[in-house]
PQR file of N, CA, C, O and H, with PARSE charges and radii, in Angstrom:
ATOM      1  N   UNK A   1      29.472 -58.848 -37.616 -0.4000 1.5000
ATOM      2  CA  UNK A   1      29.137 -58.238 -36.350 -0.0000 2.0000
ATOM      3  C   UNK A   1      28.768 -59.337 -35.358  0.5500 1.7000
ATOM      4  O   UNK A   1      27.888 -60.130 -35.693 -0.5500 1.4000
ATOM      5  N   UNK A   2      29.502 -59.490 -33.879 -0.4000 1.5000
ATOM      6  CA  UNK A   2      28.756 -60.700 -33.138 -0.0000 2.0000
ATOM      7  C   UNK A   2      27.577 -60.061 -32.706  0.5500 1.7000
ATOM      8  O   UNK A   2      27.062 -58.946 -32.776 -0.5500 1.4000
ATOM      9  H   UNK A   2      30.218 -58.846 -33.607  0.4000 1.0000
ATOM     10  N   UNK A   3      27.233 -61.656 -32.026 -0.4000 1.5000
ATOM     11  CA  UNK A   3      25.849 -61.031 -31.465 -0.0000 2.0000
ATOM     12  C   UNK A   3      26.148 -61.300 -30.193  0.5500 1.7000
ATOM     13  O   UNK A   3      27.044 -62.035 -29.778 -0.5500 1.4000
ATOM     14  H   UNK A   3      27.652 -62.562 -31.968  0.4000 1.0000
ATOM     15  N   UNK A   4      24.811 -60.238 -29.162 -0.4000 1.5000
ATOM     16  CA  UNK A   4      24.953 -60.242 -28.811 -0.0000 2.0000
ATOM     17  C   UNK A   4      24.181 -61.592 -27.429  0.5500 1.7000
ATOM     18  O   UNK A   4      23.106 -62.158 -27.629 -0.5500 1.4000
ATOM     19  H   UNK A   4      24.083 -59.641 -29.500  0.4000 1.0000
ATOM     20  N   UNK A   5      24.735 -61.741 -26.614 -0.4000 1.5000
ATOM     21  CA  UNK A   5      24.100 -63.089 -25.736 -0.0000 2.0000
ATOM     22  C   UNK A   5      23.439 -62.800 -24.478  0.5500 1.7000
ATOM     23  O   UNK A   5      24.442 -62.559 -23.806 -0.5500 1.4000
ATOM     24  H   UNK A   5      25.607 -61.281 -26.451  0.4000 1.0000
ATOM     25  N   UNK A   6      22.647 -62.680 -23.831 -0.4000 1.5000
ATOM     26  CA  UNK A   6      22.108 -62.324 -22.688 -0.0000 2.0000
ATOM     27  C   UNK A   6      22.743 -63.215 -21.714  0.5500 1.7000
ATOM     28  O   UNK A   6      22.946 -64.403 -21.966 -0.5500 1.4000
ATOM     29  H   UNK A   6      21.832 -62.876 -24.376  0.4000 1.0000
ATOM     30  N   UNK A   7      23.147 -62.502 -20.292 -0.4000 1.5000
ATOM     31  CA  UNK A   7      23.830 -64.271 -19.201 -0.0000 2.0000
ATOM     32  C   UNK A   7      22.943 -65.244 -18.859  0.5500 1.7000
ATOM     33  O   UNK A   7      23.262 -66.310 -18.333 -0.5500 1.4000
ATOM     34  H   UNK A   7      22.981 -61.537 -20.087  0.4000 1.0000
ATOM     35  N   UNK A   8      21.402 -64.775 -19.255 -0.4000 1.5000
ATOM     36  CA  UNK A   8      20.907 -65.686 -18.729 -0.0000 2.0000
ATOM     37  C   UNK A   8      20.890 -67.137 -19.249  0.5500 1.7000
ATOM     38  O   UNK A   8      20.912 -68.274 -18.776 -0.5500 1.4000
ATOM     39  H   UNK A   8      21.143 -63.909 -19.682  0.4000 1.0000
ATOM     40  N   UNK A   9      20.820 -66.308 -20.925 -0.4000 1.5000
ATOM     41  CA  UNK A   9      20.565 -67.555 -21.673 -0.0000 2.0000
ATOM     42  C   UNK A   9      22.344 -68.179 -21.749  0.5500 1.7000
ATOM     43  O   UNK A   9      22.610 -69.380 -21.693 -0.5500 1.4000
ATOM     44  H   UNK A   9      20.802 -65.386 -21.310  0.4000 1.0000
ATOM     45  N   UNK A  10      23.261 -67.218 -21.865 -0.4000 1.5000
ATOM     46  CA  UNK A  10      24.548 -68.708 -21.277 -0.0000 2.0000
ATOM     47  C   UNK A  10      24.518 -69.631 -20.643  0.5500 1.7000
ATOM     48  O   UNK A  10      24.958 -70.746 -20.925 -0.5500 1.4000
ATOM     49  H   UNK A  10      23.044 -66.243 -21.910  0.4000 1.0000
ATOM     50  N   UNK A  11      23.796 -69.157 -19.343 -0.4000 1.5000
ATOM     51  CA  UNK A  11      23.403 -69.424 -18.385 -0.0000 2.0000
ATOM     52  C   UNK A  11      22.884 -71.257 -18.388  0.5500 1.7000
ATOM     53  O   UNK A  11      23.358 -72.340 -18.045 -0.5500 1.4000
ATOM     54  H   UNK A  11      23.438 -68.251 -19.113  0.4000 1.0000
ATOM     55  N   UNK A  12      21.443 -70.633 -19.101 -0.4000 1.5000
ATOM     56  CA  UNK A  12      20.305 -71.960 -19.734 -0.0000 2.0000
ATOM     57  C   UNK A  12      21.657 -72.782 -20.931  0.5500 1.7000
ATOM     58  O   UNK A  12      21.783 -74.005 -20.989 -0.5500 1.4000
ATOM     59  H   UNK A  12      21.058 -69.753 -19.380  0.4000 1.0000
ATOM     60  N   UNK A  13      22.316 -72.034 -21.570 -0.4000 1.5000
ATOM     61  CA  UNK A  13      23.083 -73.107 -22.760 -0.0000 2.0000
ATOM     62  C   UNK A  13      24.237 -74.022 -21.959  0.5500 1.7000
ATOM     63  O   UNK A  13      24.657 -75.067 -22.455 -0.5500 1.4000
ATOM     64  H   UNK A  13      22.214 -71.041 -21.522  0.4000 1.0000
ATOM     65  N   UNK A  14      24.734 -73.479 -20.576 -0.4000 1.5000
ATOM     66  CA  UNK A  14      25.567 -74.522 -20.001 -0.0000 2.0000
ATOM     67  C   UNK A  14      24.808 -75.122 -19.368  0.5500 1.7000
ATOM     68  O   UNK A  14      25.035 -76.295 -19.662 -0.5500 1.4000
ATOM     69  H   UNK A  14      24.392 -72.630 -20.173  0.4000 1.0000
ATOM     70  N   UNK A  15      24.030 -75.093 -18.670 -0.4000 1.5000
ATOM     71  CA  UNK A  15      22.982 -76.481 -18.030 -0.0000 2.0000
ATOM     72  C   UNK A  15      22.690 -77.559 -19.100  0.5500 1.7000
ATOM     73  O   UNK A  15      22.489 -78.717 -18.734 -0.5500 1.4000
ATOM     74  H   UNK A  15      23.845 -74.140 -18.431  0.4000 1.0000
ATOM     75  N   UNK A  16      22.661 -77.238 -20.346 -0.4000 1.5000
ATOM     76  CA  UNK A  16      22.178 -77.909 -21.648 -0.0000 2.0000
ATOM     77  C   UNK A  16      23.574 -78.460 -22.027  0.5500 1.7000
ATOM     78  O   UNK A  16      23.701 -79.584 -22.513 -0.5500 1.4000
ATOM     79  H   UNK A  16      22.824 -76.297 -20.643  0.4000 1.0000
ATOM     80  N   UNK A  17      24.419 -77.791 -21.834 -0.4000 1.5000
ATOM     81  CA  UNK A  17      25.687 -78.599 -21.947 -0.0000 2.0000
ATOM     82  C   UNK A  17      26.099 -79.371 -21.206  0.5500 1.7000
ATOM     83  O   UNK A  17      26.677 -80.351 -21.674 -0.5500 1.4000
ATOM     84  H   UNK A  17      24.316 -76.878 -21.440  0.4000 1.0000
ATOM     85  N   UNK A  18      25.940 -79.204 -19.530 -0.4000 1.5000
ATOM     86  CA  UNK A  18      26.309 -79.907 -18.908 -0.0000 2.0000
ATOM     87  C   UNK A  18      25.366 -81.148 -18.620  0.5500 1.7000
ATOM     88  O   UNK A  18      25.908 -82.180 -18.226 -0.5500 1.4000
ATOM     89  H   UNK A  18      25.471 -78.407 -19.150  0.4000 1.0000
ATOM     90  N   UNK A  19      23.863 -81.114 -18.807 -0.4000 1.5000
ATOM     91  CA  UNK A  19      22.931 -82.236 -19.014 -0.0000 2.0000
ATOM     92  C   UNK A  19      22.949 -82.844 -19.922  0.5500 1.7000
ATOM     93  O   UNK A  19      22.141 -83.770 -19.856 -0.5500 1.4000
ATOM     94  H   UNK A  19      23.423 -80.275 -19.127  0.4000 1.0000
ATOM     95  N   UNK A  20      23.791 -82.782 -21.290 -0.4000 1.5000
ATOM     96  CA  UNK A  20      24.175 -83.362 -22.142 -0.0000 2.0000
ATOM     97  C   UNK A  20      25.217 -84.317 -22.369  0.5500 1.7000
ATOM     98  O   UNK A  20      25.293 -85.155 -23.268 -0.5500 1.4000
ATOM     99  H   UNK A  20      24.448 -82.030 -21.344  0.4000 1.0000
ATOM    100  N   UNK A  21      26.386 -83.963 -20.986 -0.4000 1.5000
ATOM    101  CA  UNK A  21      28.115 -84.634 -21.452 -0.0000 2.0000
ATOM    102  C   UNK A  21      27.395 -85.912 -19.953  0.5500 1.7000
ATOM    103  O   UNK A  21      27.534 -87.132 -19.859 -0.5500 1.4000
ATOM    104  H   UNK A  21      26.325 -83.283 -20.256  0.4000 1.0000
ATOM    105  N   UNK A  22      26.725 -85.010 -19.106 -0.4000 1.5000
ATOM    106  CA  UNK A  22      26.450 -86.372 -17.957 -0.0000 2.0000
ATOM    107  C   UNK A  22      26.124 -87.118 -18.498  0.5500 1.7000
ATOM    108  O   UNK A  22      25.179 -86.896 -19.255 -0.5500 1.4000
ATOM    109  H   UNK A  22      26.612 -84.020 -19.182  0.4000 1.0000
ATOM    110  N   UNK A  23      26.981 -89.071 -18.409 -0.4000 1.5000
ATOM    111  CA  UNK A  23      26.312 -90.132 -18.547 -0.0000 2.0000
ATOM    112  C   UNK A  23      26.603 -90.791 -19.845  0.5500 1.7000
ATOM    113  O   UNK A  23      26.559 -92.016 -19.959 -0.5500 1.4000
ATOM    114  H   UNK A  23      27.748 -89.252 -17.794  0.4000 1.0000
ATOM    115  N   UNK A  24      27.010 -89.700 -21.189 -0.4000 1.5000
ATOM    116  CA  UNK A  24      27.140 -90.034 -22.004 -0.0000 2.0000
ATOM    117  C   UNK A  24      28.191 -91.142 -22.173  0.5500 1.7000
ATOM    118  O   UNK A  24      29.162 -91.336 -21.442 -0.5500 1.4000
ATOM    119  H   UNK A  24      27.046 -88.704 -21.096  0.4000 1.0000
ATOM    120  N   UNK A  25      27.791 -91.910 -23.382 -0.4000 1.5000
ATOM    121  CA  UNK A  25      29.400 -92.631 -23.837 -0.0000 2.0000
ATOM    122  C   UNK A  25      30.377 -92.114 -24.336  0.5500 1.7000
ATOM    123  O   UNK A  25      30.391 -90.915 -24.614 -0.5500 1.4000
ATOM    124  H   UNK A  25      27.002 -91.752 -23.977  0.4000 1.0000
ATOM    125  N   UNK A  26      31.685 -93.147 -24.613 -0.4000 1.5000
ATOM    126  CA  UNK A  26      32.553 -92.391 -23.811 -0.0000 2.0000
ATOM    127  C   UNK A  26      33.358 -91.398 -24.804  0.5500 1.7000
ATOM    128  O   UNK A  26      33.622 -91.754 -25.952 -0.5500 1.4000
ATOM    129  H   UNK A  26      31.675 -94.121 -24.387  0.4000 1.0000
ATOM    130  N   UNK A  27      33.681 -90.304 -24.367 -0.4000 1.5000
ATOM    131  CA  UNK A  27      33.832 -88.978 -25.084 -0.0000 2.0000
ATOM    132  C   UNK A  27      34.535 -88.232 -24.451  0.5500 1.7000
ATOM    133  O   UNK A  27      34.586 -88.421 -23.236 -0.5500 1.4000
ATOM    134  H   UNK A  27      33.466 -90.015 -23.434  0.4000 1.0000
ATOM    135  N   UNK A  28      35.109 -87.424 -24.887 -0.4000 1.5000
ATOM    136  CA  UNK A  28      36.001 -86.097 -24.497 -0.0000 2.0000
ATOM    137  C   UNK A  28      35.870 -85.695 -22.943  0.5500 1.7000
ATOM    138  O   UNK A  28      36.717 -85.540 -22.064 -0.5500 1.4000
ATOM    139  H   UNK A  28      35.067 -87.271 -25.874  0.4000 1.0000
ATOM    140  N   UNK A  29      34.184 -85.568 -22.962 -0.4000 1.5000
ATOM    141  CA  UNK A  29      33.808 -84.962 -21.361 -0.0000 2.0000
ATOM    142  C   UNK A  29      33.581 -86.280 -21.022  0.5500 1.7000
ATOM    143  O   UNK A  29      34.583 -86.432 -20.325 -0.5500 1.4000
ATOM    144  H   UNK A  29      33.495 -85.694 -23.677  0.4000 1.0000
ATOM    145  N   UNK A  30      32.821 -87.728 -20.976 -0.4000 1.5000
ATOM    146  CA  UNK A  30      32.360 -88.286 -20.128 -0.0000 2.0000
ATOM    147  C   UNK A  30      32.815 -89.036 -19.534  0.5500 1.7000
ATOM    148  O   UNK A  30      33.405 -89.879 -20.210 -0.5500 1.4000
ATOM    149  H   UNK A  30      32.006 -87.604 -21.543  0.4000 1.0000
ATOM    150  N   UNK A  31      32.861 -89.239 -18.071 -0.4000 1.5000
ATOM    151  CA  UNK A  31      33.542 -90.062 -17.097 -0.0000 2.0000
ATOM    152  C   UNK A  31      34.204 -88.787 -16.210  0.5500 1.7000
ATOM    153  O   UNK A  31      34.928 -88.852 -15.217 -0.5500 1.4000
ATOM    154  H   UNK A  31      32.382 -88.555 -17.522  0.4000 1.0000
ATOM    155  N   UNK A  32      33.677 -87.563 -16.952 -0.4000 1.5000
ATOM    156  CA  UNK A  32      34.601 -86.397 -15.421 -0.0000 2.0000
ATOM    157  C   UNK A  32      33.066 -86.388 -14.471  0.5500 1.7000
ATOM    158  O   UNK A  32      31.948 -86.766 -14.823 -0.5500 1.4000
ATOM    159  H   UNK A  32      33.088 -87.510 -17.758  0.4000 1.0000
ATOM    160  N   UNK A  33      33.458 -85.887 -13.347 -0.4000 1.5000
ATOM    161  CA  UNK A  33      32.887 -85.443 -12.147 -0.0000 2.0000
ATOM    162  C   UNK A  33      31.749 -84.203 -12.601  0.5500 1.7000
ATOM    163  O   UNK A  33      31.781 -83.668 -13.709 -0.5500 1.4000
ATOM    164  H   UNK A  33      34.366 -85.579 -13.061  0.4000 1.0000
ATOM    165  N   UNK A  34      31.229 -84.026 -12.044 -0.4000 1.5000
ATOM    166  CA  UNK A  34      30.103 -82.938 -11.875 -0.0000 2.0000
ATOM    167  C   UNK A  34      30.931 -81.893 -11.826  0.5500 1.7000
ATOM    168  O   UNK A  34      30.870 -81.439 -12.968 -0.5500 1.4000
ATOM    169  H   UNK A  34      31.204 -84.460 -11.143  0.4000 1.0000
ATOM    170  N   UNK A  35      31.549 -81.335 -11.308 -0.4000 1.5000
ATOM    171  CA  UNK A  35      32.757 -80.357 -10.856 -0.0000 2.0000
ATOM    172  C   UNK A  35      33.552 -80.029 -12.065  0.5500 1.7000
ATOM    173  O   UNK A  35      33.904 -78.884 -12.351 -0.5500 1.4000
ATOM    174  H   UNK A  35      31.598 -81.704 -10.380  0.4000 1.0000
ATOM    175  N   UNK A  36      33.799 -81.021 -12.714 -0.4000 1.5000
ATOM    176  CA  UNK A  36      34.700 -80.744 -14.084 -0.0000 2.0000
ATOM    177  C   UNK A  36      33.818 -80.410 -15.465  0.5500 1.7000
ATOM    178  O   UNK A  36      34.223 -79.607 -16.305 -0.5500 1.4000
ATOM    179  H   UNK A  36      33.513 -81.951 -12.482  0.4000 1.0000
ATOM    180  N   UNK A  37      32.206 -81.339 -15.613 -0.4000 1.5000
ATOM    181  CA  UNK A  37      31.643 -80.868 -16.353 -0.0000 2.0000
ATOM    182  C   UNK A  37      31.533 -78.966 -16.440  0.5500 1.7000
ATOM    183  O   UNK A  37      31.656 -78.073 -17.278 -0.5500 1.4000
ATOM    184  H   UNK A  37      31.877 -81.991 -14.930  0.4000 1.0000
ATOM    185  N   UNK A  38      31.167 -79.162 -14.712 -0.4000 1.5000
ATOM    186  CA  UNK A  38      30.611 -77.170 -14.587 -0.0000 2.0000
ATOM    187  C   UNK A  38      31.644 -76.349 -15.123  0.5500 1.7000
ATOM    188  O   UNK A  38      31.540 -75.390 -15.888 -0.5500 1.4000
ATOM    189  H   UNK A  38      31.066 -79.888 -14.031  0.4000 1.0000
ATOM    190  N   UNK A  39      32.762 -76.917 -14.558 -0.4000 1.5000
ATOM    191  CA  UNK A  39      34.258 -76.018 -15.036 -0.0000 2.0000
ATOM    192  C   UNK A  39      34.120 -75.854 -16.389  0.5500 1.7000
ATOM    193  O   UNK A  39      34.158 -74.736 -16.902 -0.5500 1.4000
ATOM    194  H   UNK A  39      32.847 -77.696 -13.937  0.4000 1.0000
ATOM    195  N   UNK A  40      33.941 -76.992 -17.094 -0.4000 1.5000
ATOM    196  CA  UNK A  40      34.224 -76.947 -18.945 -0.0000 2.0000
ATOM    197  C   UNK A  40      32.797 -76.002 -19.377  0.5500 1.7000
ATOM    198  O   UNK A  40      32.795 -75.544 -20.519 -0.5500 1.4000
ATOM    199  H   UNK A  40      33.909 -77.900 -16.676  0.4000 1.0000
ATOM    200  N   UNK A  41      31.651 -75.724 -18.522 -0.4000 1.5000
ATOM    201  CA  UNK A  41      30.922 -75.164 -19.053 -0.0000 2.0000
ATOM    202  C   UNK A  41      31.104 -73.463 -18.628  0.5500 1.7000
ATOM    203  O   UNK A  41      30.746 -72.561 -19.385 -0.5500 1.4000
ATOM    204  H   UNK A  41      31.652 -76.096 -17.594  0.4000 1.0000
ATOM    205  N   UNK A  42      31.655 -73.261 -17.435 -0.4000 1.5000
ATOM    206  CA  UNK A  42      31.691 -71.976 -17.354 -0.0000 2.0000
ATOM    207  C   UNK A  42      33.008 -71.472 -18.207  0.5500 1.7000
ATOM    208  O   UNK A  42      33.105 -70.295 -18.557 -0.5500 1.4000
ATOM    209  H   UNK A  42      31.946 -73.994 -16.820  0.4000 1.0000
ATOM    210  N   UNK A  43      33.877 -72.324 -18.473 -0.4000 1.5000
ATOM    211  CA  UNK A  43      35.235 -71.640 -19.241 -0.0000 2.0000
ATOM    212  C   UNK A  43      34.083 -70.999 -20.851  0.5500 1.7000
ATOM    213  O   UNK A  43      34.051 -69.867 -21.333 -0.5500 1.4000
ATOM    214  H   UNK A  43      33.798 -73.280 -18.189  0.4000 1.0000
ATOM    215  N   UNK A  44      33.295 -72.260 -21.284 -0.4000 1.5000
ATOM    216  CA  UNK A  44      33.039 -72.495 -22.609 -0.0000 2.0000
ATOM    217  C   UNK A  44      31.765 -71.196 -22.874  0.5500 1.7000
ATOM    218  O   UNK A  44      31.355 -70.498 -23.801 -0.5500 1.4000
ATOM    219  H   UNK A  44      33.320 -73.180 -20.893  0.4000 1.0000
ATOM    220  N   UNK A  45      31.601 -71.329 -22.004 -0.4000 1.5000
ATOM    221  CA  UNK A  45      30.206 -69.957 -21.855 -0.0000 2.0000
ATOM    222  C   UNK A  45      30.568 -68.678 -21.118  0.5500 1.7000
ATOM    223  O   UNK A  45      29.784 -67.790 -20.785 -0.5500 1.4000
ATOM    224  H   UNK A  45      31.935 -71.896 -21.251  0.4000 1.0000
ATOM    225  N   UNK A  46      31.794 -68.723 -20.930 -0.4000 1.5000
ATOM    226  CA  UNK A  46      32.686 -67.508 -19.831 -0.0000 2.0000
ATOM    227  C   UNK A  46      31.511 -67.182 -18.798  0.5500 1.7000
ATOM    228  O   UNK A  46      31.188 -66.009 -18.611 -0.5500 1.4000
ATOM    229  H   UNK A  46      32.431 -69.445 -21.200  0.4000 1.0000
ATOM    230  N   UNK A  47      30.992 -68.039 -18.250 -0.4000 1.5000
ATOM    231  CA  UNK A  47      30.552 -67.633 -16.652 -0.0000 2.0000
ATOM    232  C   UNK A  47      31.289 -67.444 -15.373  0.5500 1.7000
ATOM    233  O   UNK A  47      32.336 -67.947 -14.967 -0.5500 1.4000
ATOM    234  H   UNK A  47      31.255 -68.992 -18.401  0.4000 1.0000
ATOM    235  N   UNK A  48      30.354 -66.467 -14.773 -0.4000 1.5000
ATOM    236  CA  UNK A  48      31.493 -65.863 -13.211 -0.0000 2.0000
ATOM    237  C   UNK A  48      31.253 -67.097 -12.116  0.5500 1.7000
ATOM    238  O   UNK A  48      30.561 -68.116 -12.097 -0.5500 1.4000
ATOM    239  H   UNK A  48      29.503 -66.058 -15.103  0.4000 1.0000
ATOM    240  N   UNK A  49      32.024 -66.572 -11.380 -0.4000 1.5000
ATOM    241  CA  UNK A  49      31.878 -68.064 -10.138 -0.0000 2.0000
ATOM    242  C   UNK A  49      30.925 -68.068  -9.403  0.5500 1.7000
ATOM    243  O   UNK A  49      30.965 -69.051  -8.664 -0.5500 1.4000
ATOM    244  H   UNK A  49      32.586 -65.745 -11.395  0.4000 1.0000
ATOM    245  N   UNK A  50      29.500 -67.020  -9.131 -0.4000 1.5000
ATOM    246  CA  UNK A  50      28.363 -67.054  -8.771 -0.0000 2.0000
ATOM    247  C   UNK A  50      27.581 -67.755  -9.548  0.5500 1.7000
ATOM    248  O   UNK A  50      26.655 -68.480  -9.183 -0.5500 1.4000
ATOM    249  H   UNK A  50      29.467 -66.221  -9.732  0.4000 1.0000
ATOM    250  N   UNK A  51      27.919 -67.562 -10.559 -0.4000 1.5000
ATOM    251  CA  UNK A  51      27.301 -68.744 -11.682 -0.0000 2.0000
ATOM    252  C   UNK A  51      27.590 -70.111 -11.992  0.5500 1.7000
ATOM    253  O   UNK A  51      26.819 -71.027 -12.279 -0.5500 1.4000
ATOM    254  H   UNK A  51      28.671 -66.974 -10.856  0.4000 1.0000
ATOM    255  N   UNK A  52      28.631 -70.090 -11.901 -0.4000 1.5000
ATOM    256  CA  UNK A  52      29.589 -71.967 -11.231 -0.0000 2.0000
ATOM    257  C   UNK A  52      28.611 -72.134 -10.138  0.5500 1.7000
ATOM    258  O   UNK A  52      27.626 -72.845 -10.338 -0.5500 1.4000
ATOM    259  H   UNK A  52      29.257 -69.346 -11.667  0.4000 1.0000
ATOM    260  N   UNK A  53      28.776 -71.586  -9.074 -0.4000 1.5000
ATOM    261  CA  UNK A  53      28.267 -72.075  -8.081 -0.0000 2.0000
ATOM    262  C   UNK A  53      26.369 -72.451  -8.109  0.5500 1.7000
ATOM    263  O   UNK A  53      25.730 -73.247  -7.421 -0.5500 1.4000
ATOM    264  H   UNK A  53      29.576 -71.009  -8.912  0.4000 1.0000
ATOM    265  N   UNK A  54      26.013 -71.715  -8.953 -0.4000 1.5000
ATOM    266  CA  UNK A  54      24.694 -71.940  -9.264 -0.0000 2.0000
ATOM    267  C   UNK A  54      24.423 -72.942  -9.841  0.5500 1.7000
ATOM    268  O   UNK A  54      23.456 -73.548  -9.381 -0.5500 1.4000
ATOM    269  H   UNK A  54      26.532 -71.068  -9.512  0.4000 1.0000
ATOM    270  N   UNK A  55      25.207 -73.623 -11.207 -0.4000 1.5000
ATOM    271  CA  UNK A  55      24.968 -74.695 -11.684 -0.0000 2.0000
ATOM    272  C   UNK A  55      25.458 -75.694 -10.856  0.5500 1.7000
ATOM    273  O   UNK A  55      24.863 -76.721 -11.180 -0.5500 1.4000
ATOM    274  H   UNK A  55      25.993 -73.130 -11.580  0.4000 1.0000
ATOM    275  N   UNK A  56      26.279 -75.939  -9.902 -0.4000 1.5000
ATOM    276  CA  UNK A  56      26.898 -77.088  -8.873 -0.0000 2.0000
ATOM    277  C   UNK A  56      25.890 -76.831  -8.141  0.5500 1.7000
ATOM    278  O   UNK A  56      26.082 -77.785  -7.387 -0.5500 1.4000
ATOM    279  H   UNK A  56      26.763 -75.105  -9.639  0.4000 1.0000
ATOM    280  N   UNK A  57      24.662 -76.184  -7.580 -0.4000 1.5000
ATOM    281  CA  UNK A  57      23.611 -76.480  -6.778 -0.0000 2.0000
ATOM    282  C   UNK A  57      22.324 -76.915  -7.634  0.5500 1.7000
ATOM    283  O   UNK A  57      21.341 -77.505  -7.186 -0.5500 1.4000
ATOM    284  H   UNK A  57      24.507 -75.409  -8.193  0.4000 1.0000
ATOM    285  N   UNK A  58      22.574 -76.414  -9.240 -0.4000 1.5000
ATOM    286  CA  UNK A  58      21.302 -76.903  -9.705 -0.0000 2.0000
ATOM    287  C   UNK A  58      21.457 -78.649 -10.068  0.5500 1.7000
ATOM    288  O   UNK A  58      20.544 -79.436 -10.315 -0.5500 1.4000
ATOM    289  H   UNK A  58      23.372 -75.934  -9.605  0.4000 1.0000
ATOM    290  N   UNK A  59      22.606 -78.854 -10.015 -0.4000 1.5000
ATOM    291  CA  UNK A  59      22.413 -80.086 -10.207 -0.0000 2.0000
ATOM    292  C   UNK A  59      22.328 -81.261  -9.354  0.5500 1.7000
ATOM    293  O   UNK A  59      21.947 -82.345  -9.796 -0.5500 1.4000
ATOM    294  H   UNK A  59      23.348 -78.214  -9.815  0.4000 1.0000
ATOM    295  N   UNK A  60      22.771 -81.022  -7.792 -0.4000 1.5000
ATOM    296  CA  UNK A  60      22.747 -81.032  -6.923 -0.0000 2.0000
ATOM    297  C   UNK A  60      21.534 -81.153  -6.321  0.5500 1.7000
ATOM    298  O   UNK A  60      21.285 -82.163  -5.663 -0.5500 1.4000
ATOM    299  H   UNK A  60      23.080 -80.142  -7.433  0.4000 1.0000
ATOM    300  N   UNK A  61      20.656 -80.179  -6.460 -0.4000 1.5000
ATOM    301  CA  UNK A  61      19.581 -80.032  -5.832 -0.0000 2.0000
ATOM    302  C   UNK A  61      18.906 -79.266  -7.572  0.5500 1.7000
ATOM    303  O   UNK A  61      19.261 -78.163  -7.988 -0.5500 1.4000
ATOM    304  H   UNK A  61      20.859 -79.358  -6.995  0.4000 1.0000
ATOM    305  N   UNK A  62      18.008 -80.116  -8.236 -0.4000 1.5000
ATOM    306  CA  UNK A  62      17.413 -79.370  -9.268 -0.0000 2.0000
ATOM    307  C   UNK A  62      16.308 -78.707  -8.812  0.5500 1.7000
ATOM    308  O   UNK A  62      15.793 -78.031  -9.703 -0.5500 1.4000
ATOM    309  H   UNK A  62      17.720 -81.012  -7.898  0.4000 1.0000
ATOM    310  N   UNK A  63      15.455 -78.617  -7.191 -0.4000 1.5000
ATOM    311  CA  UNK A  63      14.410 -77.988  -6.827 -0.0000 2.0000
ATOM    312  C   UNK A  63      14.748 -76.937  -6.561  0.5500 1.7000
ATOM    313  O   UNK A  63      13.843 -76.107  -6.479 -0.5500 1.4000
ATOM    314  H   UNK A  63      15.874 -79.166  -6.468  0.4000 1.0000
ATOM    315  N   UNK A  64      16.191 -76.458  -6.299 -0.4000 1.5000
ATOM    316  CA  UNK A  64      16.816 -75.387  -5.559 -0.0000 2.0000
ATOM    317  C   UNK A  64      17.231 -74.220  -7.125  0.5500 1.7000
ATOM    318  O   UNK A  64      16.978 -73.024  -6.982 -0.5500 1.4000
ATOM    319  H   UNK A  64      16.927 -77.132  -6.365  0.4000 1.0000
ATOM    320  N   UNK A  65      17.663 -74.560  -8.094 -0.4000 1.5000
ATOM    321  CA  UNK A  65      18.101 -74.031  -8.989 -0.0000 2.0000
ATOM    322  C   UNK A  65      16.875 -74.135  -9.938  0.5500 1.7000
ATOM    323  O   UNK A  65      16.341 -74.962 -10.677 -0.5500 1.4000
ATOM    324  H   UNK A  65      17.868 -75.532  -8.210  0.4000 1.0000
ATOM    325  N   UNK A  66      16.626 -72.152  -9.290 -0.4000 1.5000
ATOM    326  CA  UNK A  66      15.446 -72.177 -10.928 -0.0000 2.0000
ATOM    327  C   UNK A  66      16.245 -70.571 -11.629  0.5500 1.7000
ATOM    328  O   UNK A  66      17.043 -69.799 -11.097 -0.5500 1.4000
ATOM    329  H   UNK A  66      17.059 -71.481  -8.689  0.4000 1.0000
ATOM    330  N   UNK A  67      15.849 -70.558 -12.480 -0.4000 1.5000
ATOM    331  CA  UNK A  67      16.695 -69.533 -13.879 -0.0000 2.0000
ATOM    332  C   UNK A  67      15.259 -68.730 -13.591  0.5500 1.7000
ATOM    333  O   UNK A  67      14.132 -69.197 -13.428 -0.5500 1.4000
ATOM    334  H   UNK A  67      15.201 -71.186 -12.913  0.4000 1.0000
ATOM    335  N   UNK A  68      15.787 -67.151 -13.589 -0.4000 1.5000
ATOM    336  CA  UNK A  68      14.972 -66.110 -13.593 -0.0000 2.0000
ATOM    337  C   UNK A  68      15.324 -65.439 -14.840  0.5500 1.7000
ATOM    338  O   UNK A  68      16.446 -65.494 -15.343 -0.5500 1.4000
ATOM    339  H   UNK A  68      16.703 -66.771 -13.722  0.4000 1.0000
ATOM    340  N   UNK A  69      14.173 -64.705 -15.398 -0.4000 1.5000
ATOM    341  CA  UNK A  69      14.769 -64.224 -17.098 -0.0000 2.0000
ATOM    342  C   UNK A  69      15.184 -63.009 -16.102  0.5500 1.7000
ATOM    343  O   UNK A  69      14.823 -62.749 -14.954 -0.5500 1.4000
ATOM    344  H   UNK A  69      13.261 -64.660 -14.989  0.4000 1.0000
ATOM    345  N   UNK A  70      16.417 -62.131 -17.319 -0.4000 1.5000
ATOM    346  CA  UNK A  70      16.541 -60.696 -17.307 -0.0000 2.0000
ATOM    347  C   UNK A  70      15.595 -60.180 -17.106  0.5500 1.7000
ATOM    348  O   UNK A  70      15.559 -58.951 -17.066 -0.5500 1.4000
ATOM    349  H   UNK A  70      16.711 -62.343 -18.252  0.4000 1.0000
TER
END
């Protein structure tokens, strides 16, 4: 049976993904753009494009992007 995932916490697991591939050596993701990390995280976590757009401002501006629970 899957389980089931709340968006928020996708949400919190692609920021964790994408604060993870930034910077790293060199690997699959590192050396792409901010733009390409978010992409590989919303495909990988199936987020909508209000949610793309949320993580391209949280990283951007991390004072601006805060996560509200369900």
């Amino acid at each position: 049976m899957a389980t089931l995932v709340s968006q928020s916490e996708l949400v919190r697991r692609a920021i964790a993904h994408v604060s993870e591939h930034r910077g790293e050596a060199p690997d699959s993701l590192a050396g792409k753009e901010l733009s390409a990390l978010v992409e590989d995280a919303c495909v990988r976590f199936n987020l909508s494009p209000l949610e793309s757009e949320f993580l391209v401002k949280f990283f951007l501006d991390p004072s601006q992007g805060e996560v509200q629970e369900d």
